[in-house]
Backbone as XML, in Angstrom:
<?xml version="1.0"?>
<chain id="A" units="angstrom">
  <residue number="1" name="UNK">
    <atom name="N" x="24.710" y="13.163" z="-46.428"/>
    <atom name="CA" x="24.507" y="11.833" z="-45.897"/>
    <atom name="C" x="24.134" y="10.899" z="-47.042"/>
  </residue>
  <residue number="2" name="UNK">
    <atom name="N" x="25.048" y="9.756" z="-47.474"/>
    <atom name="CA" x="24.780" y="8.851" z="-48.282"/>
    <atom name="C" x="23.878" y="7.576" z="-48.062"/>
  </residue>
  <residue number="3" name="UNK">
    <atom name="N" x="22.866" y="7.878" z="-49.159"/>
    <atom name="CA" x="21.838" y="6.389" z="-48.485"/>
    <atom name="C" x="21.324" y="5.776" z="-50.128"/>
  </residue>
  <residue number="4" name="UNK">
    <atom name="N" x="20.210" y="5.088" z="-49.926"/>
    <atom name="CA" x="19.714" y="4.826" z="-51.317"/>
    <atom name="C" x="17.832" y="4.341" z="-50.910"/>
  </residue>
  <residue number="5" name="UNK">
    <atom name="N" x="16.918" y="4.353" z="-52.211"/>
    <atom name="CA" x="15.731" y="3.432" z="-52.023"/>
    <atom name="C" x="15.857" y="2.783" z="-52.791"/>
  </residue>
  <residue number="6" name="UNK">
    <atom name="N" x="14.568" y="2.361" z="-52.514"/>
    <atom name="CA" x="14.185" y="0.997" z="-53.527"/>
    <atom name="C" x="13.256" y="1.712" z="-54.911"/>
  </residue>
  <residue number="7" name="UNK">
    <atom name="N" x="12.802" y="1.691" z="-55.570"/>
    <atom name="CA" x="12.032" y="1.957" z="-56.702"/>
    <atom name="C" x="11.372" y="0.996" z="-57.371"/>
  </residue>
  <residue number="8" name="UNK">
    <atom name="N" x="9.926" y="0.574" z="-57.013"/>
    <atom name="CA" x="9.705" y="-0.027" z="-57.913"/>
    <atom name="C" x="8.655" y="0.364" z="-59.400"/>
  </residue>
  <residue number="9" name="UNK">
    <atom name="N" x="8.812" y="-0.166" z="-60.064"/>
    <atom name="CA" x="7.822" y="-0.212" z="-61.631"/>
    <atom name="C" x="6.630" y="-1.755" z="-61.419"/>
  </residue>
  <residue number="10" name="UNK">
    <atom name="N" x="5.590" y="-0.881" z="-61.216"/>
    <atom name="CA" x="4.286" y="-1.467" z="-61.365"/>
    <atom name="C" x="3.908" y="-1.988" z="-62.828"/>
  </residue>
  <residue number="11" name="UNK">
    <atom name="N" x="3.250" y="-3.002" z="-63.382"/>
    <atom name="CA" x="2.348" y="-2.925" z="-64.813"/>
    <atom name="C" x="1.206" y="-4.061" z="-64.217"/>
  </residue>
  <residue number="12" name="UNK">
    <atom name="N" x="0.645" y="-3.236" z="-65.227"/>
    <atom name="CA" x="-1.302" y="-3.299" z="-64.908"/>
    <atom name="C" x="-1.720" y="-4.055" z="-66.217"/>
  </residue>
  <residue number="13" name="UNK">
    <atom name="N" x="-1.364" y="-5.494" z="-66.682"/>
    <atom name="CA" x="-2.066" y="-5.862" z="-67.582"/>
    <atom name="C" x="-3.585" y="-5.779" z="-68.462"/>
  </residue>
  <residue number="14" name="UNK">
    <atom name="N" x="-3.856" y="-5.238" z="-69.180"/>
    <atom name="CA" x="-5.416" y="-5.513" z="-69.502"/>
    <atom name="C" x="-5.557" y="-6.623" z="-69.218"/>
  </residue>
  <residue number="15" name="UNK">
    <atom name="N" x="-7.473" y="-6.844" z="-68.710"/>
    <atom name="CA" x="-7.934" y="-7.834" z="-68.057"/>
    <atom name="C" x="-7.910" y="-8.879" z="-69.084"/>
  </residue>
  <residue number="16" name="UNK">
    <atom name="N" x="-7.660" y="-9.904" z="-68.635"/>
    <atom name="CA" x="-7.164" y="-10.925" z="-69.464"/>
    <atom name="C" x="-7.397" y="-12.177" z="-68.248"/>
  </residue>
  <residue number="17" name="UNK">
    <atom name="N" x="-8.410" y="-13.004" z="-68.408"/>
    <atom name="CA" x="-8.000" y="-14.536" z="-67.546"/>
    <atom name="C" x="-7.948" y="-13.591" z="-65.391"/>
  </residue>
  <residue number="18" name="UNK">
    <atom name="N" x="-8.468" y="-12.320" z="-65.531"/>
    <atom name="CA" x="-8.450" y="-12.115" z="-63.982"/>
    <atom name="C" x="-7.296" y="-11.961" z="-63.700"/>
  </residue>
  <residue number="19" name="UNK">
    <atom name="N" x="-6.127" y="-11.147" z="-64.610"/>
    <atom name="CA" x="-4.659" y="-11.029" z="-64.506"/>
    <atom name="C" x="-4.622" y="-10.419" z="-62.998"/>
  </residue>
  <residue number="20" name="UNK">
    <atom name="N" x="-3.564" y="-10.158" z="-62.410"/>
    <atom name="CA" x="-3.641" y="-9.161" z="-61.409"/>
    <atom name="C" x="-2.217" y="-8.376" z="-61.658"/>
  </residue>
  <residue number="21" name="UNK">
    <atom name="N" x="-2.141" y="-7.173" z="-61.235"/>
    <atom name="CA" x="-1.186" y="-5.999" z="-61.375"/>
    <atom name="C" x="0.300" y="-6.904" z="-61.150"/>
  </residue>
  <residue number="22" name="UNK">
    <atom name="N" x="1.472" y="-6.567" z="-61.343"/>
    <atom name="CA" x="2.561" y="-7.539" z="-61.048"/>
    <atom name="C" x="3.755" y="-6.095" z="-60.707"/>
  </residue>
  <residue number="23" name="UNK">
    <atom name="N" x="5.096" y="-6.671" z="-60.135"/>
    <atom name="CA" x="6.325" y="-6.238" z="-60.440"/>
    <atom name="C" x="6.867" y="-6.130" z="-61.611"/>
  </residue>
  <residue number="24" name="UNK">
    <atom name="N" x="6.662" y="-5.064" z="-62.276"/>
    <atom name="CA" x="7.413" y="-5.359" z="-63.460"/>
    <atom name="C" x="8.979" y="-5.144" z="-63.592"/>
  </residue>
  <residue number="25" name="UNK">
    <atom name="N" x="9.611" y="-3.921" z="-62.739"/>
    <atom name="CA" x="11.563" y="-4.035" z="-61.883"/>
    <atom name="C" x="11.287" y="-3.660" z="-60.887"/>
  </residue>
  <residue number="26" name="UNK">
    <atom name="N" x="12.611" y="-3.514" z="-60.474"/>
    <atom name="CA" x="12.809" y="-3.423" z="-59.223"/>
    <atom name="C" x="14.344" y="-2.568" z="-59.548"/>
  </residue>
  <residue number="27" name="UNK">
    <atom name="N" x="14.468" y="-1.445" z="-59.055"/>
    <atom name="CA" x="16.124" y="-0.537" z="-59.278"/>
    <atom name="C" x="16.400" y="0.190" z="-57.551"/>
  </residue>
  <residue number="28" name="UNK">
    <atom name="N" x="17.870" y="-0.221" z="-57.530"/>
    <atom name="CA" x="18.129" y="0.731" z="-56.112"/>
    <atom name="C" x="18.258" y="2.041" z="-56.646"/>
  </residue>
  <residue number="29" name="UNK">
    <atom name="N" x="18.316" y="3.086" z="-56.039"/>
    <atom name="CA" x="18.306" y="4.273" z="-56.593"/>
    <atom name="C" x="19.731" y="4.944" z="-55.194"/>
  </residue>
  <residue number="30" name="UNK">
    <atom name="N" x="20.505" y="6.279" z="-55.622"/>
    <atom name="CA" x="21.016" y="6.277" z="-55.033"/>
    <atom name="C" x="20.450" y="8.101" z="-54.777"/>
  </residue>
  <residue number="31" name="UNK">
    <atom name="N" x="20.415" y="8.464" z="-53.478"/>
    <atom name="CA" x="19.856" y="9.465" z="-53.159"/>
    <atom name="C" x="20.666" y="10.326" z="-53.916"/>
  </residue>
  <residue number="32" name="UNK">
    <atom name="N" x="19.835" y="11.616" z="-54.664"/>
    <atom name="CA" x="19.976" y="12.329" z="-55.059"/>
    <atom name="C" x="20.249" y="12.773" z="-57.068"/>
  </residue>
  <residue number="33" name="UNK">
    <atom name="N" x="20.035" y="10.584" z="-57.191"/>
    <atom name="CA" x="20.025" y="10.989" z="-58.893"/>
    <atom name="C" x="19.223" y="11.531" z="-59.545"/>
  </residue>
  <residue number="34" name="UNK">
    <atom name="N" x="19.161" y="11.727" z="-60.671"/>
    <atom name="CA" x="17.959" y="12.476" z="-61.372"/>
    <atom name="C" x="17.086" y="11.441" z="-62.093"/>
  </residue>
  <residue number="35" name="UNK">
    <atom name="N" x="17.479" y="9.790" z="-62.295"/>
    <atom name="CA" x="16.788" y="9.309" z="-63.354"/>
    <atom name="C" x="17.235" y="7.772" z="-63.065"/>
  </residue>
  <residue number="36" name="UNK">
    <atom name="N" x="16.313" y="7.227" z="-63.430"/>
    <atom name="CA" x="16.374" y="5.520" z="-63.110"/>
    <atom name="C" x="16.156" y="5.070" z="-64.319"/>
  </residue>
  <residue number="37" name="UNK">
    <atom name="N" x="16.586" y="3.828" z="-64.725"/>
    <atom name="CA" x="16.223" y="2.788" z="-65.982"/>
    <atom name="C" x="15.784" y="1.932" z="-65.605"/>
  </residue>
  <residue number="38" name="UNK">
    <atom name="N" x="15.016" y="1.193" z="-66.456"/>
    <atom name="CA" x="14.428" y="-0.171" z="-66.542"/>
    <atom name="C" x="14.678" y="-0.709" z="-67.537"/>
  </residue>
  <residue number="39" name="UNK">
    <atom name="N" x="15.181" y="-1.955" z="-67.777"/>
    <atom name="CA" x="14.975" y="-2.745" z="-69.070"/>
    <atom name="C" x="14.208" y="-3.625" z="-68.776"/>
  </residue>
  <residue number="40" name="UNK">
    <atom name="N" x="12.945" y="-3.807" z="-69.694"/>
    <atom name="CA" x="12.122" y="-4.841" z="-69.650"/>
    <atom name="C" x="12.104" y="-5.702" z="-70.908"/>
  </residue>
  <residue number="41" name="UNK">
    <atom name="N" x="11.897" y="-7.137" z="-70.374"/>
    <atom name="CA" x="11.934" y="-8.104" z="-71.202"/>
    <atom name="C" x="10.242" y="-8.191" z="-71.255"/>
  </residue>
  <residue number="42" name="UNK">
    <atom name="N" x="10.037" y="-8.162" z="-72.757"/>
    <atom name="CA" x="8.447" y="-8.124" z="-73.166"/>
    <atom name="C" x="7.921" y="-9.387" z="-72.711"/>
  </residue>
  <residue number="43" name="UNK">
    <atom name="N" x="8.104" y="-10.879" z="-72.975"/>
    <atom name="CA" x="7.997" y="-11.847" z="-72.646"/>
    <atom name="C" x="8.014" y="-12.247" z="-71.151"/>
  </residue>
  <residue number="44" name="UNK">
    <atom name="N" x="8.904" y="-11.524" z="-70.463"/>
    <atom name="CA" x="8.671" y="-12.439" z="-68.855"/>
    <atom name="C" x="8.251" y="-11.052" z="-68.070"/>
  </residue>
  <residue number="45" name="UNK">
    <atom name="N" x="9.112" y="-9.683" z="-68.278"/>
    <atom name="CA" x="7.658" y="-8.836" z="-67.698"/>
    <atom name="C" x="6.523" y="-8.605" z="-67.710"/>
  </residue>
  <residue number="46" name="UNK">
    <atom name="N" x="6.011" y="-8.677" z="-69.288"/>
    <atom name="CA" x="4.908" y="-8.190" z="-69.271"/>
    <atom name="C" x="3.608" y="-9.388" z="-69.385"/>
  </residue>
  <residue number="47" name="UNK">
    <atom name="N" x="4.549" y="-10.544" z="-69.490"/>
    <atom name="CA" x="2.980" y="-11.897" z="-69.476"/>
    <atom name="C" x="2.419" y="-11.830" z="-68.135"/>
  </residue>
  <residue number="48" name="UNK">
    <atom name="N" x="1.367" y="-12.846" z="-68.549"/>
    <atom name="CA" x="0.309" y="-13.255" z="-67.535"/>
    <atom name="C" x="0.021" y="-14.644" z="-67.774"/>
  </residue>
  <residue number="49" name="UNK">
    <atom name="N" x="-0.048" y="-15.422" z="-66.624"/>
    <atom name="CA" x="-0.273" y="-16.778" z="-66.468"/>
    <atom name="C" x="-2.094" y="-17.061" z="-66.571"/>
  </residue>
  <residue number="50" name="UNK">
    <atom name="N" x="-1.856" y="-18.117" z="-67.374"/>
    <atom name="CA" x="-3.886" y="-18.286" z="-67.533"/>
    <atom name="C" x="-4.159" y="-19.454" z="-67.089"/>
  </residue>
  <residue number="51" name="UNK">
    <atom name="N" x="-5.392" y="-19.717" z="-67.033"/>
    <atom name="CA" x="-5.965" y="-20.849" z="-66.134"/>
    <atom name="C" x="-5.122" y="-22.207" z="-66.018"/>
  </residue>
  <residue number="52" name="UNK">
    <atom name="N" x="-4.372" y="-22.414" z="-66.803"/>
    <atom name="CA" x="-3.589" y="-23.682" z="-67.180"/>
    <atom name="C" x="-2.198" y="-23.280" z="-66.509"/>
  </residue>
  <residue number="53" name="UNK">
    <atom name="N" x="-1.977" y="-22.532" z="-66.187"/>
    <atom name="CA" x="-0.118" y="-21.581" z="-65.731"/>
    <atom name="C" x="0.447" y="-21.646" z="-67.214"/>
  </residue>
  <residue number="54" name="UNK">
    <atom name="N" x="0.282" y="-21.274" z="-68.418"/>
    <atom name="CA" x="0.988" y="-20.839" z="-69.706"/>
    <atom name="C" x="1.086" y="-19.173" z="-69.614"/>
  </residue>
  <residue number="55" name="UNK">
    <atom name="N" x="2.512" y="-18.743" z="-69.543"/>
    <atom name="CA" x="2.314" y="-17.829" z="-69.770"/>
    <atom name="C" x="2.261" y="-16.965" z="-71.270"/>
  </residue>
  <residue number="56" name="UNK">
    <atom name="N" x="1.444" y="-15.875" z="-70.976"/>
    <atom name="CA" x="0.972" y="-15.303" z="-72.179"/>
    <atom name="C" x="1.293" y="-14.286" z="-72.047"/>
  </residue>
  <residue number="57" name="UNK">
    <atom name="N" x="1.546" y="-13.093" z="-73.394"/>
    <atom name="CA" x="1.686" y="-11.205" z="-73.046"/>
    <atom name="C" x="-0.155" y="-10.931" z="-74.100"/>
  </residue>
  <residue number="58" name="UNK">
    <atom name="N" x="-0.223" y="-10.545" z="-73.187"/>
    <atom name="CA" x="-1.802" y="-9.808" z="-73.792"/>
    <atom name="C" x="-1.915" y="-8.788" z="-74.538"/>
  </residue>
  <residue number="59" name="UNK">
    <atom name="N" x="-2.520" y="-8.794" z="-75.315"/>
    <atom name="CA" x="-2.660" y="-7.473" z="-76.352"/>
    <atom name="C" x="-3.772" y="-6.465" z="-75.500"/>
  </residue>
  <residue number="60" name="UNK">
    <atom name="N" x="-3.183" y="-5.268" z="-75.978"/>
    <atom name="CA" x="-3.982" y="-4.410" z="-75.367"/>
    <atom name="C" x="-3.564" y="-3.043" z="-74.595"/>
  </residue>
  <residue number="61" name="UNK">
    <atom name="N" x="-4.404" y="-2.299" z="-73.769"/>
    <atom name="CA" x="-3.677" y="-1.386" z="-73.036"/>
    <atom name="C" x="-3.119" y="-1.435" z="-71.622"/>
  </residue>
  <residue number="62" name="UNK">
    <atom name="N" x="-1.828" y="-1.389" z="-71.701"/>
    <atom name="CA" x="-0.975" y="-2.298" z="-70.818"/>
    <atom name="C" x="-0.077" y="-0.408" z="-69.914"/>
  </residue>
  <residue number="63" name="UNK">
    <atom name="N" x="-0.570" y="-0.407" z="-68.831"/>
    <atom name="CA" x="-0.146" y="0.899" z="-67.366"/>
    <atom name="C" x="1.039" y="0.517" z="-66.649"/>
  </residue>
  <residue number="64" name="UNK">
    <atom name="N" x="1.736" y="1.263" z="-67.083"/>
    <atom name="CA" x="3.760" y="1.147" z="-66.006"/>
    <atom name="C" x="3.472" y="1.891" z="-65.051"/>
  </residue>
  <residue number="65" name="UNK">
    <atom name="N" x="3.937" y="1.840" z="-63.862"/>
    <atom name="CA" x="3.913" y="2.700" z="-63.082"/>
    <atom name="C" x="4.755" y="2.830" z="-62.308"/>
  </residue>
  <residue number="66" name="UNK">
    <atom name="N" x="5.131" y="4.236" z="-61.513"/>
    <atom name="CA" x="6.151" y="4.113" z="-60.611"/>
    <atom name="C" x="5.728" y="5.192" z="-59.572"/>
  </residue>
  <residue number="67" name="UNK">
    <atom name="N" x="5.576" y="4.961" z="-58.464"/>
    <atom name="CA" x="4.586" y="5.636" z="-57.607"/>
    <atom name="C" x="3.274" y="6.549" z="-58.257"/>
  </residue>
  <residue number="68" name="UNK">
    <atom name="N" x="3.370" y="7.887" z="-58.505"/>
    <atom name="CA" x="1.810" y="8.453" z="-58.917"/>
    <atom name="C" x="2.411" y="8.414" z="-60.699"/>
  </residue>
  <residue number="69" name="UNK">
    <atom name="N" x="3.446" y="8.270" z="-60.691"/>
    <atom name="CA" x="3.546" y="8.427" z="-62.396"/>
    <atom name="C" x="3.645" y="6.880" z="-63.451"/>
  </residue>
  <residue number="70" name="UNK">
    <atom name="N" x="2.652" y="7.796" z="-64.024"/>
    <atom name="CA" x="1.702" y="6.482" z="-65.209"/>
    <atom name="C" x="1.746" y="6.555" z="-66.669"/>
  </residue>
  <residue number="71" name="UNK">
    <atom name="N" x="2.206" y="5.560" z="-67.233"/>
    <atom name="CA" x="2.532" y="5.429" z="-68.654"/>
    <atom name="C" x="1.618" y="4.044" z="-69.121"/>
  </residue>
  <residue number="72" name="UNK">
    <atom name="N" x="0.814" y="4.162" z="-70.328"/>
    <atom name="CA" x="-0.142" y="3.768" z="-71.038"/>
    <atom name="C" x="0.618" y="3.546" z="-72.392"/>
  </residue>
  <residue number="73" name="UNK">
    <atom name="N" x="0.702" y="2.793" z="-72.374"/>
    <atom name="CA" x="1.065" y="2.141" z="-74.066"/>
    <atom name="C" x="-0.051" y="1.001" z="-74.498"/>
  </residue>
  <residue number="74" name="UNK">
    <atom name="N" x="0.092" y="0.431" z="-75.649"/>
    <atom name="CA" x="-1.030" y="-0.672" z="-76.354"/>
    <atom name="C" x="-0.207" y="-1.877" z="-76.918"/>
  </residue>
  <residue number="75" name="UNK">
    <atom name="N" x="-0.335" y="-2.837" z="-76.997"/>
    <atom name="CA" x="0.253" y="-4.038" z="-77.376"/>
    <atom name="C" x="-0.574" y="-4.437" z="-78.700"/>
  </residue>
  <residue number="76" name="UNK">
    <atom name="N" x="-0.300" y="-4.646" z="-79.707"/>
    <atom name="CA" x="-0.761" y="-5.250" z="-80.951"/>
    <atom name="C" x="-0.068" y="-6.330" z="-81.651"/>
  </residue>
  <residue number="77" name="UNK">
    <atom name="N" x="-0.802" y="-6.626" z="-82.277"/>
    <atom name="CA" x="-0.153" y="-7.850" z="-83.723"/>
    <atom name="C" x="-0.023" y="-7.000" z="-85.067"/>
  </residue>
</chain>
């Protein structure tokens, strides 16, 4: 029986300005593949809007997620 879900990728900005967690994609998946991609654009996935609405990407330790599975990377200069 052919069907598909949805999949999404969570990111968890470090606290920065009271960020809150966002969408970072969104992929249909088709039942039964083994593996999904994401391409993320560093600039409009991973910023955060600050008190003024400028958006910014924060340095720091920045959480992907996609249901219980979690990836931790760090953002630097």
């Amino acid at each position: 029986m052919a069907g598909s879900h949805t999949v999404l990728l969570f990111n968890k900005p470090p606290r920065l300005h009271n960020a809150q967690g966002a969408v970072g994609g969104v992929q249909e998946d088709l039942l039964g593949a083994c593996s999904v991609v994401f391409s993320l654009d560093v600039c409009k996935d991973l910023s955060v809007a600050n008190e003024k609405g400028s958006r910014r990407v924060p340095l720091g330790s920045h959480v992907l997620s996609v249901g219980d599975l979690k990836h931790t990377f760090s953002l630097t200069v």
